[in-house]
C-alpha positions in Angstrom: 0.0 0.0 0.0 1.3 3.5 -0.5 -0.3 6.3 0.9 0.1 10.1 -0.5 0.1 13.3 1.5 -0.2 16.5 0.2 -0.7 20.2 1.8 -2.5 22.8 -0.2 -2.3 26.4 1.2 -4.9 28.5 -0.6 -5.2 32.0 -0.9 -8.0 33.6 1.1 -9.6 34.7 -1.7 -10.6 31.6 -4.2 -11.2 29.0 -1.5 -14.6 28.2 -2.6 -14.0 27.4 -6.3 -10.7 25.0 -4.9 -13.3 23.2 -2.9 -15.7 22.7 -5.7 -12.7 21.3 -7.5 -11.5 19.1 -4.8 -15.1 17.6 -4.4 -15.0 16.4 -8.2 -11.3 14.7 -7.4 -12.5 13.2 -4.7 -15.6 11.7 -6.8 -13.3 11.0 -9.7 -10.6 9.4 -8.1 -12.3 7.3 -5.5 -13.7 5.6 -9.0 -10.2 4.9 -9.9 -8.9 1.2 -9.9 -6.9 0.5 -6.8 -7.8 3.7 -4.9 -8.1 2.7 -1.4 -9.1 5.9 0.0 -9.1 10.0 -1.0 -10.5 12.7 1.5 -9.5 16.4 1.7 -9.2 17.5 5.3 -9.3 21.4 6.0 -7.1 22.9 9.1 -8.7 23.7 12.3 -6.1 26.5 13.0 -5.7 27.4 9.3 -8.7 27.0 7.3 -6.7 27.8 4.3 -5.0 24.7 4.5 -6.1 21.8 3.0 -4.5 18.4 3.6 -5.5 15.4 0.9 -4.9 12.1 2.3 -5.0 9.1 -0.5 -4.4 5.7 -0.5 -3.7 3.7 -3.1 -3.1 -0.6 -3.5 0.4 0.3 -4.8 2.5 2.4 -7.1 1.5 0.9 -10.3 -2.3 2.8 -9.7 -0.5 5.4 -8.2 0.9 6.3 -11.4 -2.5 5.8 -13.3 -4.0 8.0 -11.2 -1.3 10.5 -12.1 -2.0 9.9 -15.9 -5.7 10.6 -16.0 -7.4 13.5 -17.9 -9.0 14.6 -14.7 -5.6 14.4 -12.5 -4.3 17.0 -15.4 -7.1 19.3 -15.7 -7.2 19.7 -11.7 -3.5 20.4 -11.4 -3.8 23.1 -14.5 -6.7 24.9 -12.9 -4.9 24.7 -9.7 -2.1 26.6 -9.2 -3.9 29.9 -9.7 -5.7 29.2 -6.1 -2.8 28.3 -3.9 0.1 31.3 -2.2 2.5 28.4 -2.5 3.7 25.5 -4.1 1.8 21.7 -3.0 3.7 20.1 -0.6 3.6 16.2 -1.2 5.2 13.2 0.8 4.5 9.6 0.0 4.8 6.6 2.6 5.3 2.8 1.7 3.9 -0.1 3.8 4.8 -3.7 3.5 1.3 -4.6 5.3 1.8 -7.6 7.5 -1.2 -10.3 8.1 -2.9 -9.5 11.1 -1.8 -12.4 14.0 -4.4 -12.4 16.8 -2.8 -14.8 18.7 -0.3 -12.0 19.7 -0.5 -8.4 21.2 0.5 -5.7 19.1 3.9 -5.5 20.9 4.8 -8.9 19.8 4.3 -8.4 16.5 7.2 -7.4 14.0 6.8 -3.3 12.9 6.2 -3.4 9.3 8.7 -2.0 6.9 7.8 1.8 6.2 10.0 4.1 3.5 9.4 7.7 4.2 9.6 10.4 1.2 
């Protein structure tokens, strides 16, 4: 599983019309094959910062998700809504199968790469 974080800090004045886009991504992508989960989350001290959290089965849909029309035509309307640049970090898990036999301190930490 890979999971995708980005930060979006918008400018005070378009923050409507970003939301209307980021309601047709999340409808869009959720549809997408191997999208595990996509949800904007707004800040509770900022409430011009947006945070998208996405998950996706792996890289391969990762990077078909990045290939879509609808990916494209978001990031080109974009950039004219935010004061600076997206900030994205992307986190790899080698998912273990669950033992219930054992706590959660007996089991091994699963492998995690940090972007």
């Amino acid at each position: 599983m890979i999971m995708v974080q980005s930060t979006f800090q918008l400018d005070s004045k378009n923050k409507d019309e970003v939301i209307r886009l980021m309601r047709s991504m999340v409808r869009l992508c959720r549809q997408e094959h191997g999208c595990i989960s996509y949800e904007y989350y707004e800040g509770v001290t900022d409430p011009y910062q947006i945070i998208l959290l996405q998950e996706w089965e792996n890289g391969d849909c990762l990077q078909e998700h990045y290939q879509t029309d609808h990916m494209a035509e978001f990031l080109n309307k974009l950039g004219k809504y935010l004061d600076r640049p997206v900030s994205t970090r992307s986190y790899v898990s080698q998912e273990e199968p669950a033992v219930s036999a054992h706590s959660s301190e007996d089991l091994p930490k699963p492998e995690q790469t940090i972007h």
